[in-house]
PyMOL Python script that loads the backbone (N, CA, C, O; Angstrom):
from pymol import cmd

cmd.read_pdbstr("""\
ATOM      1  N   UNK A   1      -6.295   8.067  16.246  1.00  0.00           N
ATOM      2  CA  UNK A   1      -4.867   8.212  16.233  1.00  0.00           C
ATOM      3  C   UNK A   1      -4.263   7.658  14.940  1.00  0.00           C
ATOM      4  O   UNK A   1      -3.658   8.353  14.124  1.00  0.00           O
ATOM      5  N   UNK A   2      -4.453   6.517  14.842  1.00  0.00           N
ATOM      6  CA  UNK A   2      -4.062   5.784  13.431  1.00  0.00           C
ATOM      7  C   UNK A   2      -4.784   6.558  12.014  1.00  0.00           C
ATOM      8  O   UNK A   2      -3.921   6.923  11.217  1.00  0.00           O
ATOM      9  N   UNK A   3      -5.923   6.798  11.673  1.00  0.00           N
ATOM     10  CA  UNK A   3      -6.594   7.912  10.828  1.00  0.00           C
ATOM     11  C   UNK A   3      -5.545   9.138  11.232  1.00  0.00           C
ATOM     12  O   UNK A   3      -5.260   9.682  10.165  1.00  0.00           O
ATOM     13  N   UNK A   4      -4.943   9.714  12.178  1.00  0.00           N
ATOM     14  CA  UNK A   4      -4.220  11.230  12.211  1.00  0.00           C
ATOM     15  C   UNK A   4      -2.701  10.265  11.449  1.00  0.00           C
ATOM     16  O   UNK A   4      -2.022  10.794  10.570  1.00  0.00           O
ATOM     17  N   UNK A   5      -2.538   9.507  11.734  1.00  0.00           N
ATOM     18  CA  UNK A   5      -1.287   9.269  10.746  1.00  0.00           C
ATOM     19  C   UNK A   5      -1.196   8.726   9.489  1.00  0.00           C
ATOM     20  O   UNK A   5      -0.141   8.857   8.870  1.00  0.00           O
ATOM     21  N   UNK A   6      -2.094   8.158   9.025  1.00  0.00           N
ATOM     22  CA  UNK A   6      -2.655   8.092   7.662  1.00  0.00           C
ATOM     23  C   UNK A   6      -2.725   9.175   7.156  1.00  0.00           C
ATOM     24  O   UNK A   6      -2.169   9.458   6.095  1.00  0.00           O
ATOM     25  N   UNK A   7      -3.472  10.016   7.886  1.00  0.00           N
ATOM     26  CA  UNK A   7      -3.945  11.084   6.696  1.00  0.00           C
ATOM     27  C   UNK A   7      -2.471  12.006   6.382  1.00  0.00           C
ATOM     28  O   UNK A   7      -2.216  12.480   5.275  1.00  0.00           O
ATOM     29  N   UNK A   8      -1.674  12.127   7.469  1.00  0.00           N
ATOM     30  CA  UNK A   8      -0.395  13.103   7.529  1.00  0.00           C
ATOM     31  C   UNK A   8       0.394  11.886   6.303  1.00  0.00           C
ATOM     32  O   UNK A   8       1.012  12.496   5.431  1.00  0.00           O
ATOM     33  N   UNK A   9       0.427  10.793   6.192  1.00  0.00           N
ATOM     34  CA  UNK A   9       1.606   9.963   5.659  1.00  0.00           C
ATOM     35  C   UNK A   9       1.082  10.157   3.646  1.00  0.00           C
ATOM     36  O   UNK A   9       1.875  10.157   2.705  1.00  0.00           O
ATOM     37  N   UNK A  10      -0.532  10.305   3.566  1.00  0.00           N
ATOM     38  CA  UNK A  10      -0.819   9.649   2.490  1.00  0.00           C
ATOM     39  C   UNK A  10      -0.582  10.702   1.750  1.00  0.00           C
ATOM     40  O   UNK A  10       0.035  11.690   2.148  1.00  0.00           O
ATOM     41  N   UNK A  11      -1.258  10.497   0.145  1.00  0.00           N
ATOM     42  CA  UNK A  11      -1.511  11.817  -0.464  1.00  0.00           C
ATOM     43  C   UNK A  11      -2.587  11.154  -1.352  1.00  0.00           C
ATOM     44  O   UNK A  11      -3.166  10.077  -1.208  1.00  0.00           O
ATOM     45  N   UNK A  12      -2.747  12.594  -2.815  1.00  0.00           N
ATOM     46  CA  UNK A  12      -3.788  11.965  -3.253  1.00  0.00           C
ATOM     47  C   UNK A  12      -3.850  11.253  -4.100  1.00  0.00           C
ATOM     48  O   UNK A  12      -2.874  11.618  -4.756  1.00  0.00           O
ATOM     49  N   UNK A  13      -4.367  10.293  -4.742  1.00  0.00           N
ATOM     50  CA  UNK A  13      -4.140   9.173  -5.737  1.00  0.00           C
ATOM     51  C   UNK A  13      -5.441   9.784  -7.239  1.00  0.00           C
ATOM     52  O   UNK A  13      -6.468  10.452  -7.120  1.00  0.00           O
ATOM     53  N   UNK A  14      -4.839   9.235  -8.426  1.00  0.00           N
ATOM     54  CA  UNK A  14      -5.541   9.577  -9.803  1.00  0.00           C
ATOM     55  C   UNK A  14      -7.258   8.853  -9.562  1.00  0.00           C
ATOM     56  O   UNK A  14      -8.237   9.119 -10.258  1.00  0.00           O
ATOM     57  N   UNK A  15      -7.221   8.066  -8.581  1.00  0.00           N
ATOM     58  CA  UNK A  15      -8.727   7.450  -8.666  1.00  0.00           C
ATOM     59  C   UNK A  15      -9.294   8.235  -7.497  1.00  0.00           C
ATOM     60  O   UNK A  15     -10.030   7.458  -6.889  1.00  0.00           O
ATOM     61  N   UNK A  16      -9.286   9.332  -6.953  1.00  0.00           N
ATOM     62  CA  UNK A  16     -10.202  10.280  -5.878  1.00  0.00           C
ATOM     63  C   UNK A  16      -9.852  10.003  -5.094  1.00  0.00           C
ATOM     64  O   UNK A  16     -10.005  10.814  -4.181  1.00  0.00           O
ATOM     65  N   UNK A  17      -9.064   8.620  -4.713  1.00  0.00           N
ATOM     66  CA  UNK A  17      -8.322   8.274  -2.937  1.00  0.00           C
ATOM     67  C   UNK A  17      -7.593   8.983  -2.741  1.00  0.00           C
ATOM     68  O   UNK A  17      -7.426  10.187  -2.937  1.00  0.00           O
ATOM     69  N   UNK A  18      -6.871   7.851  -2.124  1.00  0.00           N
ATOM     70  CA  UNK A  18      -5.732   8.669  -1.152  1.00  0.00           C
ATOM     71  C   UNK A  18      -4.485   7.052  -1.801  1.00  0.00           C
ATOM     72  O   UNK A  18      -4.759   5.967  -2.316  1.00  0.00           O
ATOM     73  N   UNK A  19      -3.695   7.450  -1.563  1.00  0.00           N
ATOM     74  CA  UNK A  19      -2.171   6.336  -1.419  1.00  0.00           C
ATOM     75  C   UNK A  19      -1.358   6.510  -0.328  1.00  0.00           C
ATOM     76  O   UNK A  19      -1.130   7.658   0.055  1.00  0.00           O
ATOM     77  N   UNK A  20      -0.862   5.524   0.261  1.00  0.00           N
ATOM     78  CA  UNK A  20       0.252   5.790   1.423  1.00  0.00           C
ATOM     79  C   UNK A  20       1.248   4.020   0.900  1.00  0.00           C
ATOM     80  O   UNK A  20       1.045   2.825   0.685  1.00  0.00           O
ATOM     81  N   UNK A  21       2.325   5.056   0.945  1.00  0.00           N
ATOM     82  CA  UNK A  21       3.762   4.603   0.824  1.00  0.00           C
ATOM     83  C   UNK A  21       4.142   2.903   1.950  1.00  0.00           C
ATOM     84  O   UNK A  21       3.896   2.914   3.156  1.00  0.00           O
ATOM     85  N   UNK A  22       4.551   2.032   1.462  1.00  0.00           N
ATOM     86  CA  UNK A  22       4.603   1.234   2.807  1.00  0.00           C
ATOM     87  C   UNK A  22       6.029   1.523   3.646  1.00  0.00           C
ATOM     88  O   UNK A  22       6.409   1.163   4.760  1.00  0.00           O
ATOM     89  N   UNK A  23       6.632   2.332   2.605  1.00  0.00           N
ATOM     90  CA  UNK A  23       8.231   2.835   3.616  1.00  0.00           C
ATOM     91  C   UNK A  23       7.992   3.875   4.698  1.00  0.00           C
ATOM     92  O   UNK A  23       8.346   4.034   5.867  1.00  0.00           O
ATOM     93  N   UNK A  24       7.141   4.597   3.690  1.00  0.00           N
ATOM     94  CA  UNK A  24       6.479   6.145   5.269  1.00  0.00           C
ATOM     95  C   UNK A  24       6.170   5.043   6.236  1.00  0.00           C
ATOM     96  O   UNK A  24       6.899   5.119   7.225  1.00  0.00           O
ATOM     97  N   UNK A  25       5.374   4.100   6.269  1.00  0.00           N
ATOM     98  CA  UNK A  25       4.812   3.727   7.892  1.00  0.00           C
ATOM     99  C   UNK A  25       6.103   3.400   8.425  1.00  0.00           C
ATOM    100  O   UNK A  25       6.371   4.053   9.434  1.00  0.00           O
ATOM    101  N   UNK A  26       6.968   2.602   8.064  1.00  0.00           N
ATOM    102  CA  UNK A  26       7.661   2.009   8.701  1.00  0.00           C
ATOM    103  C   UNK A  26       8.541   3.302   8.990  1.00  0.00           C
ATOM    104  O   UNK A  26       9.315   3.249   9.946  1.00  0.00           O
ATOM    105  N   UNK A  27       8.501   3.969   8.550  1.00  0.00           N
ATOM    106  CA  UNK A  27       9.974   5.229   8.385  1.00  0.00           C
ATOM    107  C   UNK A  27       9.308   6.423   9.378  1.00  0.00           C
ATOM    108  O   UNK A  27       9.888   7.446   9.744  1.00  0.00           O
ATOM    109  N   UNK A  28       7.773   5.965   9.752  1.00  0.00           N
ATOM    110  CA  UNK A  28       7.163   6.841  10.651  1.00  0.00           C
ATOM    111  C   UNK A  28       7.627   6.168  11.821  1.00  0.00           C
ATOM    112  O   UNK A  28       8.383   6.801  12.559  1.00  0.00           O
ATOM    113  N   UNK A  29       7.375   5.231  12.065  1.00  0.00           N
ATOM    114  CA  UNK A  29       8.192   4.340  13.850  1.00  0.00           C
ATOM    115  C   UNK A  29       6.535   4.007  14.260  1.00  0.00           C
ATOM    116  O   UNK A  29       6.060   3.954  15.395  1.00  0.00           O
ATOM    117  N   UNK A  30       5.757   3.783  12.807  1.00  0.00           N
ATOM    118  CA  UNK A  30       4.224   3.387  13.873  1.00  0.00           C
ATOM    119  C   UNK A  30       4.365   1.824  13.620  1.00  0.00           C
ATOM    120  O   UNK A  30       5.106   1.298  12.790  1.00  0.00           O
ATOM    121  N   UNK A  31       3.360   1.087  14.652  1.00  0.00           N
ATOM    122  CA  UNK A  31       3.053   0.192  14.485  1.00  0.00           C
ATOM    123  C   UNK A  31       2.146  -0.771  13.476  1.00  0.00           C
ATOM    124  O   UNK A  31       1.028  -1.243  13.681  1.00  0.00           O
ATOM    125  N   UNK A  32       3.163  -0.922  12.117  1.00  0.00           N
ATOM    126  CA  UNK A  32       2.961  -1.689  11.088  1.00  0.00           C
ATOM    127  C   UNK A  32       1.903  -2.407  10.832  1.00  0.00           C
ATOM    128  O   UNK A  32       1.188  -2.098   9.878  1.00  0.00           O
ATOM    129  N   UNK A  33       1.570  -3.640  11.739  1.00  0.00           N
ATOM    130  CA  UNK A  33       0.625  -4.664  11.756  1.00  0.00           C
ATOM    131  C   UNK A  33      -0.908  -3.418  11.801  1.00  0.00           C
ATOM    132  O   UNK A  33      -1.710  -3.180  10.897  1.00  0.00           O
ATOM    133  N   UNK A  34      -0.833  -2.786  13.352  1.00  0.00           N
ATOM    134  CA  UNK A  34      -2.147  -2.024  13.415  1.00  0.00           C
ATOM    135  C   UNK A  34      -2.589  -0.800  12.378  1.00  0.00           C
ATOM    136  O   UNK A  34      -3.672  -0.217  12.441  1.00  0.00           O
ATOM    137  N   UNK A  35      -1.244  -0.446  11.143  1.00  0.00           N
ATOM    138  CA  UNK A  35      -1.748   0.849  10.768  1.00  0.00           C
ATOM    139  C   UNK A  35      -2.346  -0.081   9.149  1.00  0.00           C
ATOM    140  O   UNK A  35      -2.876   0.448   8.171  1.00  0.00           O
ATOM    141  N   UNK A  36      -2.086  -1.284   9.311  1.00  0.00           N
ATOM    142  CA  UNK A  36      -2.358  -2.012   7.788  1.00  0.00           C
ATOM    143  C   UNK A  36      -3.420  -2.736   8.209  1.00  0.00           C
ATOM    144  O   UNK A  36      -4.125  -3.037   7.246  1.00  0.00           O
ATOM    145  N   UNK A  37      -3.942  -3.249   9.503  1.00  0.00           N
ATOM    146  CA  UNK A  37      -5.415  -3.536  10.057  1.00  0.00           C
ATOM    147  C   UNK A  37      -6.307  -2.414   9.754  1.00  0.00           C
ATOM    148  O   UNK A  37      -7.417  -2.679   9.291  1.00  0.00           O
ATOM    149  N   UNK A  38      -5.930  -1.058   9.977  1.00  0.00           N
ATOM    150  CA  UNK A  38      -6.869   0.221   9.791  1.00  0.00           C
ATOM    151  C   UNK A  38      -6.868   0.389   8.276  1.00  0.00           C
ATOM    152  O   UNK A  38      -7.954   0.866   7.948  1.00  0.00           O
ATOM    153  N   UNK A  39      -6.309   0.246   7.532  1.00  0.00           N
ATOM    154  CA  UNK A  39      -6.254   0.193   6.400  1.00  0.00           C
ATOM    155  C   UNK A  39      -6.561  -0.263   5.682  1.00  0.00           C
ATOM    156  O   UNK A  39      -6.800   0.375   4.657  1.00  0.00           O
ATOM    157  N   UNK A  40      -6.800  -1.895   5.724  1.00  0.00           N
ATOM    158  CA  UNK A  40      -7.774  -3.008   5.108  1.00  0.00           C
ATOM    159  C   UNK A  40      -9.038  -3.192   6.035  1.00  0.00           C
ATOM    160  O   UNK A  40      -9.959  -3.905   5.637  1.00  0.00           O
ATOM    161  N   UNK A  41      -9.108  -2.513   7.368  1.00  0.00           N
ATOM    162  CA  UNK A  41     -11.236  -2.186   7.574  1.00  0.00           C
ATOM    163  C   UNK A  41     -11.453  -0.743   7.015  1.00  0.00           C
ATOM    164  O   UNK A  41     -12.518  -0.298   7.445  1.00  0.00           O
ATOM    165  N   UNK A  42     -10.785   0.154   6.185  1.00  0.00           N
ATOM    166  CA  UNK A  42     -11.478   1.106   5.534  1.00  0.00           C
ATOM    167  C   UNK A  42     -11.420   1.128   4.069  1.00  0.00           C
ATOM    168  O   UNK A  42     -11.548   2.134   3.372  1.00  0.00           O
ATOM    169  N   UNK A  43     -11.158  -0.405   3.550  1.00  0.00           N
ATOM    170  CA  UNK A  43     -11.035  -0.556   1.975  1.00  0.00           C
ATOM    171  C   UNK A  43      -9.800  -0.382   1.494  1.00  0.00           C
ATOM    172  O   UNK A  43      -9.834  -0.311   0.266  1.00  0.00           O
ATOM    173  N   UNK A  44      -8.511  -0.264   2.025  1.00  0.00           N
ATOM    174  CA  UNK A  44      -7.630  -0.492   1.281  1.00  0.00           C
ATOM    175  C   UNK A  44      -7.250  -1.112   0.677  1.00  0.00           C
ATOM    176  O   UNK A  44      -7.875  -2.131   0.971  1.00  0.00           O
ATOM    177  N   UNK A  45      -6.302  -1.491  -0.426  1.00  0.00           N
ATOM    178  CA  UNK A  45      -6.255  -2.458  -0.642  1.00  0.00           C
ATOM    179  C   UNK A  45      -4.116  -2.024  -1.683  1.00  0.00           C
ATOM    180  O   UNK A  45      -3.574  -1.069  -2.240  1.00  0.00           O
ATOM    181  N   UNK A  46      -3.852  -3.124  -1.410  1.00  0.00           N
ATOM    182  CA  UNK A  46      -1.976  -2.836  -2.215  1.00  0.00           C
ATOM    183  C   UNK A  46      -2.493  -2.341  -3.461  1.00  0.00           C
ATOM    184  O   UNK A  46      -3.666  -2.532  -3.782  1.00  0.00           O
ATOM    185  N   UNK A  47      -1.655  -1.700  -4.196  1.00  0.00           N
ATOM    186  CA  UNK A  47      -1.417  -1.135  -5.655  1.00  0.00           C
ATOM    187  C   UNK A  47      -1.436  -2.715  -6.103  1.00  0.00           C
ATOM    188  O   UNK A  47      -1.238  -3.662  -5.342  1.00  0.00           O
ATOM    189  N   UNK A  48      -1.686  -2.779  -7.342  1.00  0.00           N
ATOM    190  CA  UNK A  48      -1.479  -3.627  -8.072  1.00  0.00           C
ATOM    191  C   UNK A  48      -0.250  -3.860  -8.657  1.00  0.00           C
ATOM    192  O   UNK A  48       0.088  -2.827  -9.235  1.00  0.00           O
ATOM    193  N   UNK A  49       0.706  -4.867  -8.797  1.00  0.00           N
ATOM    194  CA  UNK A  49       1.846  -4.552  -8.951  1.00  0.00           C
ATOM    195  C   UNK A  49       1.796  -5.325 -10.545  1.00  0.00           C
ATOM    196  O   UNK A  49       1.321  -6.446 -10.725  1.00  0.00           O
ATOM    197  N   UNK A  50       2.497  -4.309 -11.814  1.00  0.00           N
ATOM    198  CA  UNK A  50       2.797  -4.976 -12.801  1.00  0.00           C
ATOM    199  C   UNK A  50       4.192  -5.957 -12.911  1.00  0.00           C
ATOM    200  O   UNK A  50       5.100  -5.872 -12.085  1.00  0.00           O
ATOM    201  N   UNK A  51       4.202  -6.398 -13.450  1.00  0.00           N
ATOM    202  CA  UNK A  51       5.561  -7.140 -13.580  1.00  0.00           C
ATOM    203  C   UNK A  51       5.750  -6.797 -14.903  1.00  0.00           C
ATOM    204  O   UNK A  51       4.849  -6.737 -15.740  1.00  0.00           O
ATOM    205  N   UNK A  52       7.435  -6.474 -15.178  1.00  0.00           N
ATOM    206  CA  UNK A  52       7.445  -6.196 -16.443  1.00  0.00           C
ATOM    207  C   UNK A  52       8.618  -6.848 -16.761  1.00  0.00           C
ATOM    208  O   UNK A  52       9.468  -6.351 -17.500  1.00  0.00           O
ATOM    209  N   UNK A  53       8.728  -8.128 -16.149  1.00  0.00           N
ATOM    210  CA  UNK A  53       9.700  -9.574 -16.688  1.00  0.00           C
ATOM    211  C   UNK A  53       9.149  -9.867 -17.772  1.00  0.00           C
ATOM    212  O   UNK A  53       7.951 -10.064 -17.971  1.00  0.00           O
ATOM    213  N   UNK A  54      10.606  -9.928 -19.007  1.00  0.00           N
ATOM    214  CA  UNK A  54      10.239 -10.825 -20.437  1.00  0.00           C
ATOM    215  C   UNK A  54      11.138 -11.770 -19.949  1.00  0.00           C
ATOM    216  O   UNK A  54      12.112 -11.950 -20.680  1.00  0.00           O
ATOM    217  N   UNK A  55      11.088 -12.514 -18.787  1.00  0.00           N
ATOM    218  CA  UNK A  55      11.851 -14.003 -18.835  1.00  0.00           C
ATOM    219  C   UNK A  55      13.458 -13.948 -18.866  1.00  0.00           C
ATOM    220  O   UNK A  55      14.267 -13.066 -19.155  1.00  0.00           O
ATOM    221  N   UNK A  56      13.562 -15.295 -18.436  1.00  0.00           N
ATOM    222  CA  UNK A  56      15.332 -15.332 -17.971  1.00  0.00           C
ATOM    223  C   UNK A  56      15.409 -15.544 -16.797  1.00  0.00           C
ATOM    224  O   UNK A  56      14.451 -16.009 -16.179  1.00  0.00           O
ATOM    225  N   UNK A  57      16.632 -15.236 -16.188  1.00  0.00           N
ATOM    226  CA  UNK A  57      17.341 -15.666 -14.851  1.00  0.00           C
ATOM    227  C   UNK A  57      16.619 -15.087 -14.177  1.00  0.00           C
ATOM    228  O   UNK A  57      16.422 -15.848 -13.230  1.00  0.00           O
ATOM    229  N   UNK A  58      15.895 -13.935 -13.978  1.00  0.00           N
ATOM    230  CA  UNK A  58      15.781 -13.004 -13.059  1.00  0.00           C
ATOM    231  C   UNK A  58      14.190 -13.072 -12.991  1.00  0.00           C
ATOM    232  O   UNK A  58      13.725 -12.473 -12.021  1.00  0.00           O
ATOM    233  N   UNK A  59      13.529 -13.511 -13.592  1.00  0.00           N
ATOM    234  CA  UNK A  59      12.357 -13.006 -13.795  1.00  0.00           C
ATOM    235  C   UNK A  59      11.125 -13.407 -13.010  1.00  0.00           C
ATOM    236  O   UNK A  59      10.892 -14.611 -12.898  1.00  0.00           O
ATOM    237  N   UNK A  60      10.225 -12.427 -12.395  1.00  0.00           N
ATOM    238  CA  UNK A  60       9.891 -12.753 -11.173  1.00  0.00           C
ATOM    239  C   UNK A  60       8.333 -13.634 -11.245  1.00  0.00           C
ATOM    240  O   UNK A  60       7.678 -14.256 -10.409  1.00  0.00           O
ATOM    241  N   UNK A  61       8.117 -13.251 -13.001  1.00  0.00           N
ATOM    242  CA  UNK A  61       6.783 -14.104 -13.054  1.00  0.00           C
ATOM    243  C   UNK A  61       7.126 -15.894 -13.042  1.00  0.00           C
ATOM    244  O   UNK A  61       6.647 -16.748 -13.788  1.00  0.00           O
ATOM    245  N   UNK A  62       7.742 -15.999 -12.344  1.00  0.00           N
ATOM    246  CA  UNK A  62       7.413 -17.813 -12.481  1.00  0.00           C
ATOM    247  C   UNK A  62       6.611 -18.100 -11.949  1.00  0.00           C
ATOM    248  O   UNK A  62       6.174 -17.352 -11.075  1.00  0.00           O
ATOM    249  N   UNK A  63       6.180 -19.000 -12.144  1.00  0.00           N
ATOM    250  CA  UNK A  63       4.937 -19.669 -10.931  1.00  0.00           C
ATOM    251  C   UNK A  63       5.218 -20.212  -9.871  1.00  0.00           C
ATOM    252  O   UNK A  63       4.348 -20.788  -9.217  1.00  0.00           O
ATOM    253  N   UNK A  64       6.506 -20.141  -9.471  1.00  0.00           N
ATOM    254  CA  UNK A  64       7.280 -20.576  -8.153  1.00  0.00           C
ATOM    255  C   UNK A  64       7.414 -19.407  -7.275  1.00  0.00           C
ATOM    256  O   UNK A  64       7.725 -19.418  -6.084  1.00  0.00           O
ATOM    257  N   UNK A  65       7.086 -18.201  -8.161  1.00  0.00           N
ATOM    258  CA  UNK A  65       8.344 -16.826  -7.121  1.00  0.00           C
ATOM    259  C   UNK A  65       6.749 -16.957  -6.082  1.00  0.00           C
ATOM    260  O   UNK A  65       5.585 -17.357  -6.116  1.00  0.00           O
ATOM    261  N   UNK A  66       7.505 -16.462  -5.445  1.00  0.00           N
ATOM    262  CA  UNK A  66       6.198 -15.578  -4.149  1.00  0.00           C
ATOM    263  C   UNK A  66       6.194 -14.421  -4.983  1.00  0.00           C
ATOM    264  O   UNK A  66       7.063 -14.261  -5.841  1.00  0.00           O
ATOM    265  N   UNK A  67       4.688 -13.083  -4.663  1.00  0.00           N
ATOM    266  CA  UNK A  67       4.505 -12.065  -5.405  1.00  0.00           C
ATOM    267  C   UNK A  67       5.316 -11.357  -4.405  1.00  0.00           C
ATOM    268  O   UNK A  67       5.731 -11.723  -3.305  1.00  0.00           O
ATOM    269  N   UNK A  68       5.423 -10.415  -4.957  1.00  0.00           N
ATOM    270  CA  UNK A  68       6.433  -9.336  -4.497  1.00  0.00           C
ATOM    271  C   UNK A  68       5.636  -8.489  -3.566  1.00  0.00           C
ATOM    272  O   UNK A  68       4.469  -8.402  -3.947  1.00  0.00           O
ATOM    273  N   UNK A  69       5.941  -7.707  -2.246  1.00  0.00           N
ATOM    274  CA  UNK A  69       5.710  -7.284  -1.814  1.00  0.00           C
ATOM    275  C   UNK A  69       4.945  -6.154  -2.330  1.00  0.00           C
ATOM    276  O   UNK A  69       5.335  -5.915  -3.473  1.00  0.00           O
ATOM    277  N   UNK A  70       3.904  -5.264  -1.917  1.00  0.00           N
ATOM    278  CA  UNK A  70       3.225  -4.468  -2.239  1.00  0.00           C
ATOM    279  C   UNK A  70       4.310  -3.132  -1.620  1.00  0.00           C
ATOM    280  O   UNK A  70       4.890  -3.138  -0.534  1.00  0.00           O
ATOM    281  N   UNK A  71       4.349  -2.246  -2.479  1.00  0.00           N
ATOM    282  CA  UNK A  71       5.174  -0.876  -2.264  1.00  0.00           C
ATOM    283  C   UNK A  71       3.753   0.295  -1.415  1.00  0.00           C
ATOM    284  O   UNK A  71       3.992   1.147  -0.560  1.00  0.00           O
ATOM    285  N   UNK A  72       2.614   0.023  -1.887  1.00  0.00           N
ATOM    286  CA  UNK A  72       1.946   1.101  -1.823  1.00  0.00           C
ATOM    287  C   UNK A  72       0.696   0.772  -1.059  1.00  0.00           C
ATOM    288  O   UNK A  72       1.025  -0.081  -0.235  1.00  0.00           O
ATOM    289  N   UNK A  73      -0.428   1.011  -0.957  1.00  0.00           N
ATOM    290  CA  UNK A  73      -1.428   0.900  -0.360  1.00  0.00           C
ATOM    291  C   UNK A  73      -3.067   1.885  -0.567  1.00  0.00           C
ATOM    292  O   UNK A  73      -3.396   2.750   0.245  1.00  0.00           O
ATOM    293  N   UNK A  74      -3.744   1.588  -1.553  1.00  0.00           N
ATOM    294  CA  UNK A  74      -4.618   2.361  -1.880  1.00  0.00           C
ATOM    295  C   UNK A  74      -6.236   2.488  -0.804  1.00  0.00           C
ATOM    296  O   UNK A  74      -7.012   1.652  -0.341  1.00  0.00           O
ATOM    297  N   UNK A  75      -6.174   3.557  -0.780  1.00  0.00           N
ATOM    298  CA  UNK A  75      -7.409   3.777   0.398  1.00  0.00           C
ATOM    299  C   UNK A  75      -8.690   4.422  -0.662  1.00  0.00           C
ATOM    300  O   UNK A  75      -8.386   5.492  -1.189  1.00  0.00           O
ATOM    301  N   UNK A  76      -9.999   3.897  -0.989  1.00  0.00           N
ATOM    302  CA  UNK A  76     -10.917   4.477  -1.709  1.00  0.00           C
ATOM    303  C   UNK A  76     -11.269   6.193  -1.234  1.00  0.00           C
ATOM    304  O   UNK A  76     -10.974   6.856  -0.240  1.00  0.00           O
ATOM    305  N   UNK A  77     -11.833   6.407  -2.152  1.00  0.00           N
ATOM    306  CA  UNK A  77     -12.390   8.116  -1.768  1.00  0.00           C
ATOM    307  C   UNK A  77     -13.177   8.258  -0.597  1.00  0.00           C
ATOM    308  O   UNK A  77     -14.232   7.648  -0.428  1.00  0.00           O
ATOM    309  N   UNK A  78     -12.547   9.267   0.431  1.00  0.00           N
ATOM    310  CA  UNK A  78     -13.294   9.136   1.437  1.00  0.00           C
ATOM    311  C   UNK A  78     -13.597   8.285   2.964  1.00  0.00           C
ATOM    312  O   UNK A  78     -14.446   8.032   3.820  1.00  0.00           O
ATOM    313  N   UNK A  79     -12.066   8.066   2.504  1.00  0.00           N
ATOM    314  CA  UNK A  79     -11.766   6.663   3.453  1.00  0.00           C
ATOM    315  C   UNK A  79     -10.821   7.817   4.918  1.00  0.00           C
ATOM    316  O   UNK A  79     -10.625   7.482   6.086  1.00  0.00           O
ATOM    317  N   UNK A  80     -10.530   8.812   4.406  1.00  0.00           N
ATOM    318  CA  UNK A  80      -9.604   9.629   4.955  1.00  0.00           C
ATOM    319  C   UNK A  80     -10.700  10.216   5.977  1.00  0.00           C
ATOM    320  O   UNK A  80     -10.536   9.978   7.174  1.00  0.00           O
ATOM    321  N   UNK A  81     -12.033  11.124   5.478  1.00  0.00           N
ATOM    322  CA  UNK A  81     -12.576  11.842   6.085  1.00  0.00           C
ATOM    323  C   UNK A  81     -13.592  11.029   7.631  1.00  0.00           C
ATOM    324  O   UNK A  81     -14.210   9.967   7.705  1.00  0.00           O
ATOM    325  N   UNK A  82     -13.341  12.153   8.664  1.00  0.00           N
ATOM    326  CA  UNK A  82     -13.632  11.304  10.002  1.00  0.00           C
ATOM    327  C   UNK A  82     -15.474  11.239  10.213  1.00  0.00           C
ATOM    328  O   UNK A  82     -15.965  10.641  11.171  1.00  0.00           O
TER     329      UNK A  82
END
""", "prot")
cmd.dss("prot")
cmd.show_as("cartoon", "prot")
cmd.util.cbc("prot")
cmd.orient("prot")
């Protein structure tokens, strides 16, 4: 069940995976916690997030900020097929 909504949410990513959005899950009405458990036991893992702060008020590289939430979610090649 969780694999049938992955595969409908994701698409395909430049490294042979797959990517899924972390707004689709939530914007699907599935259950969050269990579709990101299925997701990290088939190798997922968040996008890597760059930061592209040159410093100042705002800037999120301090060594104080918490990292920023992950937007995305990368699944290796083959992680899709049953």
């Amino acid at each position: 069940m969780i694999r049938a909504l992955v595969t409908r949410l994701a698409r395909p990513n430049g490294s042979g995976g797959d990517v899924i959005e972390r707004a689709a899950i939530f914007a699907d009405g599935a259950d969050f916690a269990q579709v990101m458990a299925w997701i990290l036991a088939h190798g997922g893992t968040a996008e890597t997030y760059v930061s592209t702060a040159r410093g100042g008020l705002h800037d999120q590289a301090r060594p104080d900020a918490e990292p920023p939430t992950p937007r995305r979610f990368v699944l290796p090649p083959g992680a899709l097929t049953p």
